[in-house]
C-alpha positions as CSV (number, residue, x, y, z in Angstrom):
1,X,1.8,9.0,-0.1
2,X,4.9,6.9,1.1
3,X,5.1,3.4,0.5
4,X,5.1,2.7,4.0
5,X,1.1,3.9,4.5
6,X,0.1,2.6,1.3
7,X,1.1,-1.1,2.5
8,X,-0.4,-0.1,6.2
9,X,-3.9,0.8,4.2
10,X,-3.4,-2.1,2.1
11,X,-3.1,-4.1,4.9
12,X,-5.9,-2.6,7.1
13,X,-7.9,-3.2,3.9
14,X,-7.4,-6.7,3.6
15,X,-8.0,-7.3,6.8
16,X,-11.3,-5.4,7.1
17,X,-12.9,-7.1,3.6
18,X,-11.6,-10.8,5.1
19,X,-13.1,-10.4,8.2
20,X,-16.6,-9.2,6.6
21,X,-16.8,-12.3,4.5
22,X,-16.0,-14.3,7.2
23,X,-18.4,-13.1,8.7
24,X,-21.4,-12.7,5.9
25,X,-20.0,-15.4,3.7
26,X,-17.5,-18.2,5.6
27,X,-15.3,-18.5,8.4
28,X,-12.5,-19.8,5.7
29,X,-12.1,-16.3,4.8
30,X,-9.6,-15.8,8.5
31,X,-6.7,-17.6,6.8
32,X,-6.5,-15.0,4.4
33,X,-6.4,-12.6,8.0
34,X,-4.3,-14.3,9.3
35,X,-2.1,-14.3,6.0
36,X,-1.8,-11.1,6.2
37,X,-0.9,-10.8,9.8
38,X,1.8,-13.5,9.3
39,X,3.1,-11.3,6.7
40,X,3.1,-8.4,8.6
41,X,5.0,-10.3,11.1
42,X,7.4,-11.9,9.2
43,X,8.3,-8.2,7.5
44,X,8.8,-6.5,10.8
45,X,11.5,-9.4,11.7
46,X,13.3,-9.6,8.3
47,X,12.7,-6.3,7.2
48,X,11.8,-7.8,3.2
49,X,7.5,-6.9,2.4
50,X,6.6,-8.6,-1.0
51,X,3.6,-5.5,-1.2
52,X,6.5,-3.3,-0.9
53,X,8.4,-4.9,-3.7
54,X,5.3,-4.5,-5.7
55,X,4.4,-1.3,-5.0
56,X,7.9,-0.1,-6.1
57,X,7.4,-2.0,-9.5
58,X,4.6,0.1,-9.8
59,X,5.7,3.4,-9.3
60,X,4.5,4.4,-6.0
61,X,7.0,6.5,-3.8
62,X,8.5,8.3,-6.3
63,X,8.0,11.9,-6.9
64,X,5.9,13.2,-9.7
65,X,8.4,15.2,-12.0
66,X,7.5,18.7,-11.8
67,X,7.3,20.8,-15.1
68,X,8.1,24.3,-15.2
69,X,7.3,27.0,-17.5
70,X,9.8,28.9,-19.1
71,X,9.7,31.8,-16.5
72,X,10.2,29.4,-14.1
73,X,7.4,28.6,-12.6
74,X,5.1,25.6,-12.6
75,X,3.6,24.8,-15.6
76,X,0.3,24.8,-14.6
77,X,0.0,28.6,-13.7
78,X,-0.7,27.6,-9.9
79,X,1.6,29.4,-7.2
C-alpha cells in the first residue's frame, strides 16, 4: 500500500476513534479532530505531512525485495 492511503486511513482512523470518545467519554476529545483536520489542511497547502515523514522512517512504500531461485523464478515456488 502507498504511503499516500496509509496516511488517508490513518487519518480517517483518528478521526473515527476521536469522535467516539467524544462522544462516550468527553467532548475534549474534538481537538484532537480537529488536529488532525488542521493537519490535513496545512499538508495540502505546503505539501510537508509529518505522518508521512514517519511512515517513510519506517519503511512503508518501499517494495519488498523479491528473492529468486536459482532457475529464476521466485523463491517461494508460487507462479
Amino acid at each position: 500500500m502507498s504511503v499516500e492511503r496509509w496516511i488517508r486511513l490513518i487519518a480517517g482512523t483518528f478521526i473515527i476513534v476521536s469522535v467516539a470518545l467524544s462522544y462516550f467519554q468527553s467532548r475534549m476529545w474534538l481537538w484532537f479532530t480537529l488536529f488532525v483536520g488542521v493537519n490535513l489542511f496545512q499538508s495540502s497547502l505546503t505539501g510537508w505531512c509529518l505522518m508521512e515523514n514517519i511512515l517513510r522512517k519506517l519503511g512503508v512504500g518501499r517494495g519488498k525485495p523479491v528473492h529468486l531461485s536459482p532457475s529464476g523464478g521466485p523463491a517461494c515456488g508460487c507462479s
